[in-house]
C-alpha positions as semicolon CSV with decimal commas, in nm:
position;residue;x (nm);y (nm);z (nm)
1;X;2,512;-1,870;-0,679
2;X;2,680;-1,554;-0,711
3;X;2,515;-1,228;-0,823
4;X;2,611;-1,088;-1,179
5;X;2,794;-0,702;-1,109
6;X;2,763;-0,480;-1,272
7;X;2,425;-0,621;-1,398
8;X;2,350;-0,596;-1,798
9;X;1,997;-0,604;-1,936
10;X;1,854;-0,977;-2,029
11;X;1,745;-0,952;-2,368
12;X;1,471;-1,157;-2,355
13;X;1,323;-0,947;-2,030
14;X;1,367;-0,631;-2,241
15;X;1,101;-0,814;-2,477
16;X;0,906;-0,918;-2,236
17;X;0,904;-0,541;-2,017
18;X;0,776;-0,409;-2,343
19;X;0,455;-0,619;-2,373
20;X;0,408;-0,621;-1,971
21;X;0,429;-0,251;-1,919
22;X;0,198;-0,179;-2,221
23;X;-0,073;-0,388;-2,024
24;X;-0,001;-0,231;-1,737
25;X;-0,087;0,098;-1,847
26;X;-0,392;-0,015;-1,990
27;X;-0,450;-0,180;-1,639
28;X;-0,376;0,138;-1,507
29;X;-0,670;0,321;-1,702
30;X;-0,920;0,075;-1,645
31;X;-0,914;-0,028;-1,271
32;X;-0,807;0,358;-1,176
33;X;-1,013;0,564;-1,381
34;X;-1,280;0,376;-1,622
35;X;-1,457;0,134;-1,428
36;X;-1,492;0,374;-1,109
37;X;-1,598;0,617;-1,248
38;X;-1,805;0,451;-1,502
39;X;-1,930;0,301;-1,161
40;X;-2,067;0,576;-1,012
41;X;-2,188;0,771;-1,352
42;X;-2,417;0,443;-1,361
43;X;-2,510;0,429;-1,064
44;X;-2,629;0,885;-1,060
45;X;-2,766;0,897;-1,408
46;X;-2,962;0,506;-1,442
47;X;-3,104;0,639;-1,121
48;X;-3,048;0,439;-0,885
49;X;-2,868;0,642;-0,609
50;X;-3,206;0,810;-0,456
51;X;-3,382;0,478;-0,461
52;X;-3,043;0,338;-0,238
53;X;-3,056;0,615;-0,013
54;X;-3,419;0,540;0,038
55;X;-3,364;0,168;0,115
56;X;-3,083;0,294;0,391
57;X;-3,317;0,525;0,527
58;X;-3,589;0,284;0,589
59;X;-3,342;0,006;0,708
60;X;-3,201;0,247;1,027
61;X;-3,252;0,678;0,942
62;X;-3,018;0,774;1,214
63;X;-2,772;0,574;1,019
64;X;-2,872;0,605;0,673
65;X;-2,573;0,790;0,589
66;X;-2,264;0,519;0,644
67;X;-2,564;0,195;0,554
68;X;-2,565;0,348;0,194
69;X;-2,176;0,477;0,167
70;X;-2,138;0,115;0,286
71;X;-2,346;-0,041;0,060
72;X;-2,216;0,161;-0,246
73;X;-1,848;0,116;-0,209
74;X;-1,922;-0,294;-0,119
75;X;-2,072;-0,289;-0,471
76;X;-1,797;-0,113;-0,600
77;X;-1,579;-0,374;-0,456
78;X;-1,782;-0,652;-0,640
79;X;-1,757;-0,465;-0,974
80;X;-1,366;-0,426;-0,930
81;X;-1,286;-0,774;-0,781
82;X;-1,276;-0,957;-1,138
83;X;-1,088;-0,703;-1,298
84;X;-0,799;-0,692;-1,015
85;X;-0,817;-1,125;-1,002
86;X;-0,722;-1,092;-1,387
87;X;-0,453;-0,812;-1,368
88;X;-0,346;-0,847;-0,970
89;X;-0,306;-1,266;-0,991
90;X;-0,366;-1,424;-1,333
91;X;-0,151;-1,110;-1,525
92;X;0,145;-1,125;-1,305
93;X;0,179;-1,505;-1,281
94;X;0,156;-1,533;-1,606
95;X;0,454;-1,338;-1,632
96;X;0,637;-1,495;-1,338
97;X;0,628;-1,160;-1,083
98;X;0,354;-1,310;-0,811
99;X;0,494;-1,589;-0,635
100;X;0,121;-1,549;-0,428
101;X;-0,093;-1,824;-0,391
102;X;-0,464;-1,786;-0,460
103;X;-0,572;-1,837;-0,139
104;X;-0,320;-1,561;0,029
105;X;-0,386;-1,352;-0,304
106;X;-0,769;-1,284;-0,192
107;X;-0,688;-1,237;0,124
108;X;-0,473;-0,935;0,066
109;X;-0,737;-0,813;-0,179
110;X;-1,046;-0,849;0,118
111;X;-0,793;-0,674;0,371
112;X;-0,692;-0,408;0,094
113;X;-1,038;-0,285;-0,013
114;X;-1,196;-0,351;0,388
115;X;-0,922;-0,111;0,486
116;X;-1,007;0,119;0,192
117;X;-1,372;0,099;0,259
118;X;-1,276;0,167;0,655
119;X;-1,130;0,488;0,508
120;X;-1,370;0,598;0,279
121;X;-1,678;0,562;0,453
122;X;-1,600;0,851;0,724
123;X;-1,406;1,038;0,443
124;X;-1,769;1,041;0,262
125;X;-1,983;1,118;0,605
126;X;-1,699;1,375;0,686
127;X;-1,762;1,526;0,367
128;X;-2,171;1,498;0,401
129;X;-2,137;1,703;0,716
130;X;-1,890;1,981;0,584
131;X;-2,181;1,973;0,222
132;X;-2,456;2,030;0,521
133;X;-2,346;2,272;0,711
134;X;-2,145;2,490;0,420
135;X;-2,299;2,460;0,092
136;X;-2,138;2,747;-0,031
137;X;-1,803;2,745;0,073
138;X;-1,756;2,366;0,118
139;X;-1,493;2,331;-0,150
140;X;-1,266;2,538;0,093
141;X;-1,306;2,354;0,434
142;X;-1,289;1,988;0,203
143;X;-0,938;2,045;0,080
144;X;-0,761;2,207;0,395
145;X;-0,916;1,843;0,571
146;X;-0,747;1,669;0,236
147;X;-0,427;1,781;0,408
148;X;-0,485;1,614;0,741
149;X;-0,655;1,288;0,518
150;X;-0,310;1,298;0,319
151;X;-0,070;1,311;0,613
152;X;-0,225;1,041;0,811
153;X;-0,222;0,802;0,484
154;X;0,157;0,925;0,412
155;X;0,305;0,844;0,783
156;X;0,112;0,679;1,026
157;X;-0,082;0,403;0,832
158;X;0,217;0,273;0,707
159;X;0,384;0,196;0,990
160;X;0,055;0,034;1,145
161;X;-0,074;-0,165;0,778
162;X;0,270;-0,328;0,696
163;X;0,253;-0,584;0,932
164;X;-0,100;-0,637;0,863
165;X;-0,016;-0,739;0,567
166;X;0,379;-0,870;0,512
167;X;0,589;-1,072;0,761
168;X;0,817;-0,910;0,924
169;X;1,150;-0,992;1,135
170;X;1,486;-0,839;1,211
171;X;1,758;-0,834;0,964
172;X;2,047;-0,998;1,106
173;X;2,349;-0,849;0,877
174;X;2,527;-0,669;1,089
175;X;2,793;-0,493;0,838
176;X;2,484;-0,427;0,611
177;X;2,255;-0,250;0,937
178;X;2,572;-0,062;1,013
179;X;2,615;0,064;0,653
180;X;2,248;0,127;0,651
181;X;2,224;0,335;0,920
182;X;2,552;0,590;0,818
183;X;2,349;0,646;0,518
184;X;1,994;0,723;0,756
185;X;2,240;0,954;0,967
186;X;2,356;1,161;0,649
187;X;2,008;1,155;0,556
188;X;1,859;1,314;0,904
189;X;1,719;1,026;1,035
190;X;1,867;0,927;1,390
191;X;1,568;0,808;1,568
192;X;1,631;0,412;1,387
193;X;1,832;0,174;1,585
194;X;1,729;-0,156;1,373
195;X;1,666;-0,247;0,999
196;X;1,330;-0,479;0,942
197;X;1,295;-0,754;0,719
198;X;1,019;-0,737;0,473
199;X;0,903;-1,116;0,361
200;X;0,825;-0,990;-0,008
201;X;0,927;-1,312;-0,126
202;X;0,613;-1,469;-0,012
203;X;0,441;-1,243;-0,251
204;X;0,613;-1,147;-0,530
205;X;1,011;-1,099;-0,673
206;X;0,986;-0,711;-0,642
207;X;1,266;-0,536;-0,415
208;X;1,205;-0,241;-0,238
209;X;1,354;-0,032;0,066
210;X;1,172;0,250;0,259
211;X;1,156;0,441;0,578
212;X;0,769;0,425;0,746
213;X;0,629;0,606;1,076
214;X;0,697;0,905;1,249
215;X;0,900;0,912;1,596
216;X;0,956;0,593;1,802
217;X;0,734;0,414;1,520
218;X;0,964;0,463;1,233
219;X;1,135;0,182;1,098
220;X;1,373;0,080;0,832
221;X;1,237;-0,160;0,598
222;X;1,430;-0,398;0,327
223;X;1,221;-0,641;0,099
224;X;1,440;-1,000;0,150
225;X;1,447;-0,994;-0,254
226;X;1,635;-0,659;-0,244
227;X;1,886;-0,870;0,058
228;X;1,900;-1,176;-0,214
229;X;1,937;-1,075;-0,517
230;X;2,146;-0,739;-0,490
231;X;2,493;-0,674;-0,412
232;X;2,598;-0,481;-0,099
233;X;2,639;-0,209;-0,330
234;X;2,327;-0,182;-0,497
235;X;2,165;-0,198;-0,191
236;X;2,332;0,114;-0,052
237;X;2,231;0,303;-0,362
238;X;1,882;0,207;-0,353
239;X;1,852;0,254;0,004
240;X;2,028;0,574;-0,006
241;X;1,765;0,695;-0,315
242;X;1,491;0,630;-0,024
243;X;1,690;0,864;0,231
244;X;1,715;1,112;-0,027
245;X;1,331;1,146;0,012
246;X;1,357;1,198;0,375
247;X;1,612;1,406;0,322
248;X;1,457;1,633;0,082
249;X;1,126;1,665;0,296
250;X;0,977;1,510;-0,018
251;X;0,658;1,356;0,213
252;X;0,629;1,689;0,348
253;X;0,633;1,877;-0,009
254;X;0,403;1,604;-0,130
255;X;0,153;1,668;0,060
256;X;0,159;2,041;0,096
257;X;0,164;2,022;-0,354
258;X;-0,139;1,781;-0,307
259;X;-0,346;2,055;-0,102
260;X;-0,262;2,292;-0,287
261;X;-0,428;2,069;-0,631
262;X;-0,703;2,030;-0,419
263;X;-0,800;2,349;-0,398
264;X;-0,881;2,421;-0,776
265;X;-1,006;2,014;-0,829
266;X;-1,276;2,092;-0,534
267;X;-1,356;2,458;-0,648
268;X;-1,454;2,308;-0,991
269;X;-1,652;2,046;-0,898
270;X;-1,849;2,305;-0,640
271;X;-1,924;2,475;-0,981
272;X;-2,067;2,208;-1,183
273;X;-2,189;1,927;-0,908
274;X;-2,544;2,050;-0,870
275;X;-2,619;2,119;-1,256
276;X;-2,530;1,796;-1,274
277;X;-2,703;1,707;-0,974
278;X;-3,049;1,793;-1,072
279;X;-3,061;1,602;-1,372
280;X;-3,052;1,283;-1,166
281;X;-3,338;1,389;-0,949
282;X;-3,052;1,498;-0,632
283;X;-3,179;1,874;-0,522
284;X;-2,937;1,932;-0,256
285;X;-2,592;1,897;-0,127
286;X;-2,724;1,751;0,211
287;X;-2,892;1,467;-0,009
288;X;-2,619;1,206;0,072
289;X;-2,755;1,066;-0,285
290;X;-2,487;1,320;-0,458
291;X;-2,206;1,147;-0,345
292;X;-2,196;0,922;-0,718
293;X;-2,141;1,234;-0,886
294;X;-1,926;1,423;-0,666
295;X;-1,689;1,086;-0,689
296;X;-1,703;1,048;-1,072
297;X;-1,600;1,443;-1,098
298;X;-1,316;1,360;-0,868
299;X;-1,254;1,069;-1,029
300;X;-1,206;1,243;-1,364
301;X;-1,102;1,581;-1,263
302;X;-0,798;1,362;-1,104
303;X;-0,720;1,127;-1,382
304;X;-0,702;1,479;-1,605
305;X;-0,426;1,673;-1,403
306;X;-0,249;1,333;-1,305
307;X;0,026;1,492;-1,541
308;X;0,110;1,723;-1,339
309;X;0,090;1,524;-0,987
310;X;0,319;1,228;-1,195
311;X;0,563;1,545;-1,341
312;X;0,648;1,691;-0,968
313;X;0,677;1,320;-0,788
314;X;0,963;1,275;-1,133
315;X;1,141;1,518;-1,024
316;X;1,152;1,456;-0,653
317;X;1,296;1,076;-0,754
318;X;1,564;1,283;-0,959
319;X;1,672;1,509;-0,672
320;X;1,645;1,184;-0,452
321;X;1,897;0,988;-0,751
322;X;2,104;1,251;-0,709
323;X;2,116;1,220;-0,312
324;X;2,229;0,872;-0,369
325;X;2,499;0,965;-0,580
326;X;2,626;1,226;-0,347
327;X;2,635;1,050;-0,042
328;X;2,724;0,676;-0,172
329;X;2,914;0,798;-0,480
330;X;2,889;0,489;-0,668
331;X;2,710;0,558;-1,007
332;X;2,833;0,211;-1,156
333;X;2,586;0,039;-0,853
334;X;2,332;0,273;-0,929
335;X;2,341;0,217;-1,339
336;X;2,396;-0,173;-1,210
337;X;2,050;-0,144;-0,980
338;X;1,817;0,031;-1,219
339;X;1,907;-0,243;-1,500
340;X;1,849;-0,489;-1,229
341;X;1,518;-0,357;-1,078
342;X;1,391;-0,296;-1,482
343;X;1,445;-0,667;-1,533
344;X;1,317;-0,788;-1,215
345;X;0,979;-0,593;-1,290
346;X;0,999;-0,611;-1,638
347;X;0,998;-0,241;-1,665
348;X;1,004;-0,076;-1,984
349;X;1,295;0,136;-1,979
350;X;1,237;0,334;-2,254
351;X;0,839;0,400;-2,258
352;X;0,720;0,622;-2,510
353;X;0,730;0,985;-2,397
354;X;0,335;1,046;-2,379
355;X;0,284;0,746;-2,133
356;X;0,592;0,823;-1,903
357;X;0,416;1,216;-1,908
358;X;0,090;1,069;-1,826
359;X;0,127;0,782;-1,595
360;X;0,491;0,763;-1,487
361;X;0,545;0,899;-1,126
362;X;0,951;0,794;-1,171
363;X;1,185;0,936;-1,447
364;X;1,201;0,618;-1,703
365;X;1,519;0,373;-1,616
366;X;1,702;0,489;-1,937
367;X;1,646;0,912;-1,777
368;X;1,789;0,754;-1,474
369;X;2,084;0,609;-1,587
370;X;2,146;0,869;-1,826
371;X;2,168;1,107;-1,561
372;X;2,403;0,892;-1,374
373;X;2,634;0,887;-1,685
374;X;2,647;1,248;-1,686
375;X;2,705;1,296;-1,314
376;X;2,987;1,107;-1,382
377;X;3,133;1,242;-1,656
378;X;3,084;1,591;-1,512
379;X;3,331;1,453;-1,216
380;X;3,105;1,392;-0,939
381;X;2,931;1,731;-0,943
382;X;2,580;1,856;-0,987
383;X;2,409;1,812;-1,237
384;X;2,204;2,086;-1,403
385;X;1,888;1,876;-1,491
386;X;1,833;1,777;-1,121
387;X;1,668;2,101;-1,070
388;X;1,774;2,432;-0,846
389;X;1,770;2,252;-0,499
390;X;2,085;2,186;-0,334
391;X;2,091;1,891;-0,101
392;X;2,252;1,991;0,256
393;X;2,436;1,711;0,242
394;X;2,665;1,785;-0,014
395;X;3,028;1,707;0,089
């Protein structure tokens, strides 16, 4: 069957992005801010943290420390795991996006929050020891180690996690690879011989391209929906949007801007932990019992400044559009692959302004293709709106 180019919006998806993405947001809200930190809230002020610790303590002291990180984030996990069945498999079947059984879904979601918990429970013992041994001036040494947290997350677990969890192979399109890999040239990246085949299929219809890993682990990725249901064209554009990251240094700047958040997010809760601290019974920072309020702080402090996290990632994806327009020159594909992608995820392309501000960590599909108009009509130059930064790679 042949693919529809330029792609036009299916009215009936439109309807149907409107109604999805409005859930989503509210998904957003509850399984990343409400119930965590709800969570932990409970489990400080109904005082049952101390009482925990104790139990850990008397089970093994020497390891009393990961036993009740352990224990709390496993009970986490069991508070979570209904909410993420409903909006992870029963919400996106029922609008036709998971193509997951149940069986494979719940694997995923065991591997996905074992990994997290594998993650979090040195993060928290890491953190116990810097609250021991600098009670004053923790706040300092914890965000400089957010840095090295952040780039190991960013670059190596990628490349080590995605065939943990998605089968992978090599893609066999020879034009395509070749095409590929001019635009990974223009972009920097030299070190990547071969393109990998993501299975996404197996999942879900979403299509995606990316470059993971550092070195002689970084790889090329392309989701088999993006090889299936795109034209060659589309998937230049989108693939060239990901160089445009790697161009830009964006993982780089992204984690250097997250430090520097961290700084003022960990300063404040140093101010206002203990206060809060005392009036569940915890007397001290080295009282591993704290760690329930230090995460709902963090939890909340985060979910207040996500606006301005979500407003610099927006306009690293513009700068990154606008690498893709430079360097494949082909804003008709690009208009034809955001209409495509919207309908595919049932994105809403035009959300209202206070959501996209709060939650949206891409400029909405109608900003994008917008700005594609007008780097057209301006004649294939820059365009103002895409900020100050001039790409290197302009011709």
């Amino acid at each position: 069957m042949a693919i529809q180019y330029p792609y036009e919006y299916d009215s009936e998806k439109r309807r149907l992005a409107k109604t999805y993405t409005k859930q989503k947001v509210v998904q957003a809200f509850i399984i990343g801010a409400i119930i965590p930190s709800v969570f932990f809230l409970s489990i400080g002020f109904l005082g049952l943290s101390i009482p925990t610790r104790s139990f850990a303590s008397n089970l093994l002291d020497s390891l009393h420390i990961p036993i009740y990180l352990s224990f709390l984030f496993g009970l986490l996990l069991l508070t979570v795991a209904p909410f993420s069945f409903y909006f992870g498999y029963v919400f996106e079947h029922k609008y036709g996006l998971s193509t997951q059984k149940l069986g494979e879904w719940l694997k995923d979601f065991l591997k996905t929050r074992g990994l997290l918990n594998i993650l979090l429970v040195p993060a928290g013992m890491g953190l116990h020891l810097i609250w021991s041994n600098s009670p004053f001036h923790w706040w300092i040494i914890a965000s400089s180690c957010f840095f090295l947290i952040l780039l190991l997350i960013t670059t190596i677990f990628p490349a080590l996690f995605v065939p943990f969890f998605w089968k992978t192979g090599e893609y066999t399109d020879e034009a395509c690879t070749r095409r590929l890999l001019e635009i990974a040239k223009k972009a920097g990246v030299n070190a990547v011989e071969k393109v990998r085949i993501v299975k996404e299929s197996e999942k879900s219809k979403k299509a995606n391209a990316a470059v993971i890993g550092l070195g002689r682990t970084r790889r090329i990725l392309i989701f088999d929906n993006l090889v299936n249901n795109f034209t060659s064209d589309e998937i230049d554009v989108i693939f060239a949007h990901e160089m445009g990251h790697h161009a830009n240094m964006d993982i780089t700047k992204g984690i250097l801007f997250s430090t520097i958040l961290a700084f003022p997010v960990f300063f404040v809760i140093s101010i206002i932990i203990m206060p809060l601290a005392n009036l569940v019974g915890v007397e001290s920072l080295n009282d591993i019992a704290i760690f329930p309020v230090f995460a709902a702080l963090f939890i909340l402090i985060e979910m207040c400044i996500k606006p301005i996290y979500v407003a610099y990632s927006r306009t690293r994806e513009r700068l990154a559009d606008q690498f893709a327009l430079e360097v494949v020159r082909n804003p008709e594909a690009q208009i034809s692959a955001f209409k495509r992608l919207a309908d595919i995820d049932l994105e809403d392309d035009s959300p209202h302004p206070f959501v996209e501000a709060w939650l949206y960590s891409h400029p909405s599909i109608s900003r994008r293709i917008r700005f594609c108009e007008t780097w057209k009509a301006q004649g294939n130059g820059n365009v103002k709106s895409a900020g100050h930064d001039k790409p290197k790679y302009l011709p």
